[in-house]
C-alpha positions as CSV (number, residue, x, y, z in Angstrom):
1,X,-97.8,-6.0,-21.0
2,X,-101.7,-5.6,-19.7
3,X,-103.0,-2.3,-19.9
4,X,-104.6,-1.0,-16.0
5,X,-107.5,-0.1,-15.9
6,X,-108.5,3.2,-16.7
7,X,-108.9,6.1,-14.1
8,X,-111.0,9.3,-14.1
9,X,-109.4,11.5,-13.8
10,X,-110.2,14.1,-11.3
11,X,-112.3,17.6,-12.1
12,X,-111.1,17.3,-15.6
13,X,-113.8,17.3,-18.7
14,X,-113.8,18.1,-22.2
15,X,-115.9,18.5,-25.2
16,X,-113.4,17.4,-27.6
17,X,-110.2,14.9,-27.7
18,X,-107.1,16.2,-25.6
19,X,-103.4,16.5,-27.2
20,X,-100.5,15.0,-25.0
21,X,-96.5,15.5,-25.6
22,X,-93.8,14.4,-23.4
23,X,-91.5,17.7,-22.3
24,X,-88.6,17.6,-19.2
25,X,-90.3,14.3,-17.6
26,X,-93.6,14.6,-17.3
27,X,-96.5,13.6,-19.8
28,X,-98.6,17.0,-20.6
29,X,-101.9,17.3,-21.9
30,X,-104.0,20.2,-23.0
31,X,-107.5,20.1,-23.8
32,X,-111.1,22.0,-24.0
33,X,-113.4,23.1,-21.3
34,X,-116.3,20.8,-20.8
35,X,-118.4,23.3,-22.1
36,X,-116.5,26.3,-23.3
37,X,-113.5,26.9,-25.4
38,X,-111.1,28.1,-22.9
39,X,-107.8,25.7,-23.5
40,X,-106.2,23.6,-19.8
41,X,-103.2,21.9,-19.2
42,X,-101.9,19.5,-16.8
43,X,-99.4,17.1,-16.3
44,X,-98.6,13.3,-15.1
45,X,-95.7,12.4,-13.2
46,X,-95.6,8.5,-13.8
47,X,-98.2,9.3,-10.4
48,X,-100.8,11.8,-10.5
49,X,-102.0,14.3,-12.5
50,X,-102.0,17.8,-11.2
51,X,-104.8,20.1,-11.2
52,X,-105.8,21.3,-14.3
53,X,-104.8,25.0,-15.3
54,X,-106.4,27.5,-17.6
55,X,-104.4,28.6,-20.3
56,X,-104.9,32.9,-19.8
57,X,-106.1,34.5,-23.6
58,X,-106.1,30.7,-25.4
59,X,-109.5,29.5,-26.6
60,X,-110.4,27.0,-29.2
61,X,-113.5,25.4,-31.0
62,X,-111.3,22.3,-32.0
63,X,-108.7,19.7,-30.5
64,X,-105.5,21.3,-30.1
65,X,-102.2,19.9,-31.1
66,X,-99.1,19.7,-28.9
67,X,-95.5,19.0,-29.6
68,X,-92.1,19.2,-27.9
69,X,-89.4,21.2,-30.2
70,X,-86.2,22.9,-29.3
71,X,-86.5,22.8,-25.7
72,X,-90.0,24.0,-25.4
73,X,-93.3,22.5,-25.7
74,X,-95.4,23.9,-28.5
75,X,-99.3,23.7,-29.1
76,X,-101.2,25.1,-32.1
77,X,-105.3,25.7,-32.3
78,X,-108.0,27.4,-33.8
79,X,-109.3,30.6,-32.7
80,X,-112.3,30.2,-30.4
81,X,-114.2,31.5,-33.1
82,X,-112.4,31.4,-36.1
83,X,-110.4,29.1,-38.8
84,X,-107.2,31.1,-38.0
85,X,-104.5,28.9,-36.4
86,X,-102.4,30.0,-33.1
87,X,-99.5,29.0,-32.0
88,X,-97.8,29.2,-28.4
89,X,-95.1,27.7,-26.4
90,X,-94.5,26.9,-22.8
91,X,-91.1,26.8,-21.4
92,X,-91.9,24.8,-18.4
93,X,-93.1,27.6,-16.0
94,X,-95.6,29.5,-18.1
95,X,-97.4,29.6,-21.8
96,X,-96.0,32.6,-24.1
97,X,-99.0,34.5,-25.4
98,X,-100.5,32.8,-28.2
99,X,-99.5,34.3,-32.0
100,X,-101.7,33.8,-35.1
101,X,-99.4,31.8,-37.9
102,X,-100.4,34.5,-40.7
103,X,-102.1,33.8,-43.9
104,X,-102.7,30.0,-42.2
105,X,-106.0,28.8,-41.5
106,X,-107.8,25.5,-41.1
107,X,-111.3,23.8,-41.0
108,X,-110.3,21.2,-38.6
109,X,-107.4,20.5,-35.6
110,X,-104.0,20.7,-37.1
111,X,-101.3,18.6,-36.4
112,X,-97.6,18.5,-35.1
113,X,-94.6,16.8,-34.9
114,X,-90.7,17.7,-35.1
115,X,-88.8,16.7,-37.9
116,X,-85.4,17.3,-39.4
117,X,-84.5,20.1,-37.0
118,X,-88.3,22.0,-37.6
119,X,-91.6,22.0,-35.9
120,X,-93.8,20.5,-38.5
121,X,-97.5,21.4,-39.3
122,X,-100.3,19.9,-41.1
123,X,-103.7,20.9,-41.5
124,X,-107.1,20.9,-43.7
125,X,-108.0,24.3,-45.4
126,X,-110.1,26.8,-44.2
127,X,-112.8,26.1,-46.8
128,X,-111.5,23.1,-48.5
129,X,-110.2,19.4,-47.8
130,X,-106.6,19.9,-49.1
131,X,-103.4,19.2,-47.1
132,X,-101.4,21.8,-46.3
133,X,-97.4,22.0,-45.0
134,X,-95.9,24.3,-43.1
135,X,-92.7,24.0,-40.9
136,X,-91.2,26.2,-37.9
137,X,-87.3,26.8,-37.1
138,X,-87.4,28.4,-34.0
139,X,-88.0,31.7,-35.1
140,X,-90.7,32.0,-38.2
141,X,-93.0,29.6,-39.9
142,X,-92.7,29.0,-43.6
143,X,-95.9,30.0,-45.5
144,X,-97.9,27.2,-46.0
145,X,-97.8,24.7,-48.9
146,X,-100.8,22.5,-50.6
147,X,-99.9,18.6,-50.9
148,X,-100.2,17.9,-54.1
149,X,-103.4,15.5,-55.0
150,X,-103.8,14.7,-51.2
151,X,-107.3,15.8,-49.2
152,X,-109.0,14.5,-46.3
153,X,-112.5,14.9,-44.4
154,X,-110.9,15.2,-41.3
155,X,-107.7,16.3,-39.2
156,X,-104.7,14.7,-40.4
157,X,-101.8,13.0,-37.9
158,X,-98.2,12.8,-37.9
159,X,-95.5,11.0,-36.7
160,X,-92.1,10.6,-37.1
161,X,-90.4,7.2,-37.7
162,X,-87.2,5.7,-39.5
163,X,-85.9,9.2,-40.6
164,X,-89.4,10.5,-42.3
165,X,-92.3,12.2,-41.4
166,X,-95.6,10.1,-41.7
167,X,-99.0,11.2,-42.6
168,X,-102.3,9.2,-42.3
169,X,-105.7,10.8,-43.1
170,X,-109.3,9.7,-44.6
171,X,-109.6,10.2,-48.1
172,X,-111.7,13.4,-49.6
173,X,-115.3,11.7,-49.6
174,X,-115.1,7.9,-48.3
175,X,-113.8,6.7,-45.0
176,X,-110.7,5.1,-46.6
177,X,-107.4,5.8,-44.6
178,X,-104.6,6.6,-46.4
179,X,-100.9,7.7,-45.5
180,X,-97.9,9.5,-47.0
181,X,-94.4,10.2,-46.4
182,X,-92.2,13.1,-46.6
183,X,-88.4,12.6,-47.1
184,X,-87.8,16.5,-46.1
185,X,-87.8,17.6,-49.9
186,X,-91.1,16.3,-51.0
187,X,-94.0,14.0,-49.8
188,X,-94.8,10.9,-51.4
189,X,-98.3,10.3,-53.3
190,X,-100.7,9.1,-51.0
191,X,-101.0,5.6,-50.5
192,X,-104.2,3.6,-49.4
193,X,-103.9,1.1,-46.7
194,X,-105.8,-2.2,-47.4
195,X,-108.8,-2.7,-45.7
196,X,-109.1,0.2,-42.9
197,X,-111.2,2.4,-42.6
198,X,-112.8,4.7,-40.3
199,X,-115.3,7.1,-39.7
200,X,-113.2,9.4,-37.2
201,X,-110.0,11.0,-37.9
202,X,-106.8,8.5,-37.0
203,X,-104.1,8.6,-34.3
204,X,-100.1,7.9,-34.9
205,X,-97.6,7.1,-32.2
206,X,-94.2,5.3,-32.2
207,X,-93.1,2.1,-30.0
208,X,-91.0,-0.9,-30.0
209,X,-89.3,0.1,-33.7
210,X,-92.5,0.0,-35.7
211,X,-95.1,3.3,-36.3
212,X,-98.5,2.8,-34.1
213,X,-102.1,3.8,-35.4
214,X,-105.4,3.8,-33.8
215,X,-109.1,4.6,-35.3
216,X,-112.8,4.3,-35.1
217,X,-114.5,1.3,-37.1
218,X,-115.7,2.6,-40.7
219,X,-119.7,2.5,-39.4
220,X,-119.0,1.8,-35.7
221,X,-117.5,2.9,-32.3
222,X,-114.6,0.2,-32.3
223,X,-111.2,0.9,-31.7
224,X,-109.0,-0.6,-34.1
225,X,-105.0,-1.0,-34.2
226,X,-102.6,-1.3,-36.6
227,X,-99.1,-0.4,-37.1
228,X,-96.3,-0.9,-39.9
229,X,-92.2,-0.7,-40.4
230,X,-92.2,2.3,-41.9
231,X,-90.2,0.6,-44.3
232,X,-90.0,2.2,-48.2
233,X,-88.4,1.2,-51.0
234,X,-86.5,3.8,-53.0
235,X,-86.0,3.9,-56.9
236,X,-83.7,6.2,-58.2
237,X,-84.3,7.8,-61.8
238,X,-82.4,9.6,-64.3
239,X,-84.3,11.3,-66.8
240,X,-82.7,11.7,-70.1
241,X,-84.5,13.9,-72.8
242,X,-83.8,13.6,-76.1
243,X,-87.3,14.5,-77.5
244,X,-89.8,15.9,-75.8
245,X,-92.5,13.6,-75.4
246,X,-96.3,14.1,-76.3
247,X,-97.3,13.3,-72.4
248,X,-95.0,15.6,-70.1
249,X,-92.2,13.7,-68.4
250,X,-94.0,15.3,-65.1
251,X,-97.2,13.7,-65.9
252,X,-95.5,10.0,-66.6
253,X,-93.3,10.6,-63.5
254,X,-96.8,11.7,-61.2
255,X,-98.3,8.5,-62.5
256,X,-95.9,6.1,-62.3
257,X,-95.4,7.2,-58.5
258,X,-99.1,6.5,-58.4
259,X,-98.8,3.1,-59.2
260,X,-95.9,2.5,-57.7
261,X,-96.6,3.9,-54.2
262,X,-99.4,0.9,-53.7
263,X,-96.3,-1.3,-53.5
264,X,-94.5,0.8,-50.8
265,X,-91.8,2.3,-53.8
266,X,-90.7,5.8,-53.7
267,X,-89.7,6.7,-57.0
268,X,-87.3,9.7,-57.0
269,X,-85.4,11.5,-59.7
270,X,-81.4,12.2,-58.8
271,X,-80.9,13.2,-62.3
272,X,-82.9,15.3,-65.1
273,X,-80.9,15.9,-67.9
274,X,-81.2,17.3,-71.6
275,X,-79.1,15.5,-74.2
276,X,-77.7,16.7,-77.5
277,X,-77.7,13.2,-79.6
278,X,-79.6,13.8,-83.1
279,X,-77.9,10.6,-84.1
280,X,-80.0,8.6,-81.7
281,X,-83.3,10.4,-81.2
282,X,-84.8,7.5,-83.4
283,X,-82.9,4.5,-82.1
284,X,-83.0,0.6,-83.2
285,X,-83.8,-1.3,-80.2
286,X,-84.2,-4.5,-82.4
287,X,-86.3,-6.8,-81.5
288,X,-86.1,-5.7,-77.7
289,X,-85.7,-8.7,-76.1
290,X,-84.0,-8.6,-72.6
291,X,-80.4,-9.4,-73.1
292,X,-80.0,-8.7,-76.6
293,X,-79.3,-5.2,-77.2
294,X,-78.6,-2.8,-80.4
295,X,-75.2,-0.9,-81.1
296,X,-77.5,2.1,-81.1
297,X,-78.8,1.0,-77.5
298,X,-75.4,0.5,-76.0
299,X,-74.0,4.1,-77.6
300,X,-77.5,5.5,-76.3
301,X,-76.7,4.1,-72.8
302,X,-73.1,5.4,-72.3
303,X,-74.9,8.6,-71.5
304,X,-75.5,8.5,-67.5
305,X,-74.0,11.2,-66.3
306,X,-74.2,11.7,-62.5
307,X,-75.9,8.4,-62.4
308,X,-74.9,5.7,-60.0
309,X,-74.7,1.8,-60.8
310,X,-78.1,1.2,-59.2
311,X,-80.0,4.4,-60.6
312,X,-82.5,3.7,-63.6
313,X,-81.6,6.1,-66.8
314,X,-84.8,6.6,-68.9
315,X,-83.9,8.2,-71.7
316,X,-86.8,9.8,-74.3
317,X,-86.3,9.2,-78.0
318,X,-88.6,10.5,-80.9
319,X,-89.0,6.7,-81.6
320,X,-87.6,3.1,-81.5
321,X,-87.0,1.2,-84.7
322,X,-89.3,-1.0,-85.1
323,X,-91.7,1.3,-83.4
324,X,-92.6,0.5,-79.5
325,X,-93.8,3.0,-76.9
326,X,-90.8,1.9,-75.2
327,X,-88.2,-0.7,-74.8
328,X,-86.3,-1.8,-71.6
329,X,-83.7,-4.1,-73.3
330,X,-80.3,-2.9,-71.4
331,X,-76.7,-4.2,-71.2
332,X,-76.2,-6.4,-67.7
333,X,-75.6,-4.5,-64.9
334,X,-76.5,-0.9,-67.1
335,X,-80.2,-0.5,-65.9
336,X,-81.9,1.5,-68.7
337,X,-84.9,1.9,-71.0
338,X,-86.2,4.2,-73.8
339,X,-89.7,5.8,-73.9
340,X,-91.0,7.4,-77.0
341,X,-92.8,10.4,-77.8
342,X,-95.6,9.2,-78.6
343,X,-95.9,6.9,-75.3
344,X,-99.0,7.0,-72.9
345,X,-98.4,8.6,-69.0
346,X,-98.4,4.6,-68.3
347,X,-95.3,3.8,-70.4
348,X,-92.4,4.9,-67.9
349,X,-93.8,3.0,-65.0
350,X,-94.6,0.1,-67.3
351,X,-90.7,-0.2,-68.9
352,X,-89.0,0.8,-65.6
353,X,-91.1,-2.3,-64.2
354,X,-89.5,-4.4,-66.9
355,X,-86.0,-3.6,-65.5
356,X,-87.3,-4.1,-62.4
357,X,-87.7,-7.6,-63.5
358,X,-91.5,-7.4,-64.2
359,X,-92.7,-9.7,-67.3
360,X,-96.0,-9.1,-69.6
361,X,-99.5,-9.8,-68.0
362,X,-102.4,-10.9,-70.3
363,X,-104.7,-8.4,-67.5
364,X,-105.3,-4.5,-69.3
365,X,-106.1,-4.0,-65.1
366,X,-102.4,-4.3,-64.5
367,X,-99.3,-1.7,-65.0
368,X,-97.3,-4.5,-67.0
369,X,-100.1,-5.7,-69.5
370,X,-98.9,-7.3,-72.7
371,X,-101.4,-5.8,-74.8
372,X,-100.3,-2.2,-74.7
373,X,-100.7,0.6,-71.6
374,X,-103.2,2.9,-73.9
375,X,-105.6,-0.5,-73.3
376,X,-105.4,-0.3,-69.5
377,X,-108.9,0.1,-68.1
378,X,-108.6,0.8,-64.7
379,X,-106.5,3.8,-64.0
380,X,-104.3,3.8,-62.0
381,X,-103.3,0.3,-63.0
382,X,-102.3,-2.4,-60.2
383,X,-99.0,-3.6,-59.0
384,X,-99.9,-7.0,-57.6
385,X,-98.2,-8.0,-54.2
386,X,-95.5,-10.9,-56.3
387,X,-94.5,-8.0,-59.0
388,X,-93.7,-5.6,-55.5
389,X,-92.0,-8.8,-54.0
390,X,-89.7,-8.5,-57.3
391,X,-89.0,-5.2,-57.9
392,X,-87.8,-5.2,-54.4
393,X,-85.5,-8.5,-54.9
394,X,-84.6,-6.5,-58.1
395,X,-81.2,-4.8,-56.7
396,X,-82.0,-1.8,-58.6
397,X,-84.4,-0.5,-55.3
398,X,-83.3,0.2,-52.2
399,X,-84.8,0.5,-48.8
């Protein structure tokens, strides 16, 4: 379908980009004054826009945001003067007065989008370029939560698609775009999406099954557009502590859902358990070759409680015999691997990748290199496209 051509519309300006939501059958969008900060809104019948209206009491100095949640139409902003952020509904005849969010403030234009029953939030911090999360039932928002290891240099947008909520922002200091995803419990490490960039904060919207984005060229006004499934795969862990390694569990976990992120995996622990086995906290793994496993193995593997078929059990030993940082040698159709204490923060991803159905690489640039993780050189290490294509044909991910 052509686009039209576009149309001017009439007596309305602004200084900075208008917000639009859909709300009881008509397209509405709020915006800045041409020249002041005083916040308008109009709507679009499928026909014409109606005169622009001033918002009484609401002024911004940035973009505002707008979404439609639990029957009313929502729009959050900065104050006209400050980094505080204001929130205010309209119910389809009039605009409540707006209500600073307390203790929440931002740099930058937030943004909004419903998910899982709650009026989602993002935004930058006052001072700073971390991510922050807050979410809105109806009634109160939740105070505000930093991403973890996620910034931006400018506004962040949401989305949701396929049951998540989406994120896509510029990195901290380069023009990179990257996006995350947030499952309602936690949001995925941010992943970087080849070869876009922009100079301008990006845009999200959904249409015909797949997620939409729009941005400005890295050095120039072009509009570029891109959009994706949505589609992630999911591996599940179980995390069975024997010994206590040298490098936190935490620390491998954060890295290996580094790593594995640039392939589209979410990796996400369903189990985290402490086990009581001093028989087995040094256990013979042989000469850990796939398909030939030790008695010790097999009585070590038995233990997956609360695990299903599919789920990964890792389980952390004091040390394999002969000594290994790890060893993914598991019974058919019992998908397991050990990780010693003395293991780098690469180790987990790198044996998980084995029962993945990953083999050695002669390359210390890659997760599964044969000549040891503590040699890798490039951290995070890389997950070529084929290895994704085979951890996903693995049957122990799922989408």
């Amino acid at each position: 379908m052509p686009w039209t051509s576009n149309v001017k519309i009439p007596n309305q300006k602004s200084k900075a980009s208008p917000a639009m939501a859909f709300f009881r059958g008509r397209t509405h969008m709020v915006h800045l004054g041409n020249s002041s900060n005083d916040i308008w809104h109009s709507t679009f019948d499928g026909t014409r826009w109606t005169t622009n209206v001033k918002i009484p009491g609401q002024k911004s100095k940035a973009s505002p945001a707008l979404a439609t949640f639990g029957g009313r139409l929502h729009m959050v902003h900065l104050g006209s003067s400050s980094n505080d952020i204001w929130h205010s509904t309209f119910d389809g005849r009039q605009w409540s007065t707006n209500v600073k969010i307390p203790n929440q403030s931002s740099k930058r234009a937030p943004a909004l989008a419903s998910f899982g029953g709650r009026l989602h939030m993002v935004h930058l911090g006052s001072s700073s370029n971390n991510i922050w999360h807050s979410n809105f039932n109806g009634t109160r928002w939740t105070p505000n939560v930093k991403i973890p290891d996620q910034k931006s240099k400018a506004s962040p947008a949401l989305a949701t698609f396929g049951g998540r909520l989406h994120m896509v922002h510029l990195g901290n200091t380069s023009n990179n775009i990257w996006y995350s995803i947030f499952n309602g419990t936690e949001w995925t490490p941010n992943i970087k999406i080849p070869n876009q960039s922009s100079k301008r904060a990006p845009a999200l919207a959904i249409f015909g099954r797949r997620l939409h984005m729009v941005h400005l060229g890295n050095s120039t006004n072009n509009i570029w557009h891109s959009s994706s499934d949505g589609v992630l795969s999911v591996v599940r862990l179980g995390l069975k502590v024997l010994v206590t390694p040298t490098i936190s569990v935490n620390t491998m976990l954060r890295d290996m859902r580094t790593v594995y992120a640039s392939r589209g995996f979410l990796v996400q622990v369903v189990n985290n358990e402490r086990l009581n086995l001093p028989a087995l906290t040094t256990v013979d793994v042989g000469q850990c070759r796939m398909g030939s496993v030790t008695a010790e193995q097999r009585q070590l593997f038995r233990n997956r409680n609360n695990l299903q078929r599919n789920d990964v059990a890792v389980y952390f030993v004091r040390a394999t015999n002969p000594a290994f940082n790890g060893c993914a040698a598991h019974p058919n159709g019992v998908p397991a691997c050990v990780v010693a204490s003395g293991a780098t923060r690469w180790t987990m991803g790198h044996e998980v990748g084995h029962v993945l159905g990953l083999n050695h690489v002669n390359n210390n640039n890659r997760l599964m290199t044969g000549n040891g993780t503590s040699n890798i050189t490039n951290p995070p290490p890389d997950l070529t496209l084929g290895e994704g294509r085979t951890m996903a044909d693995s049957g122990f991910s799922i989408e």
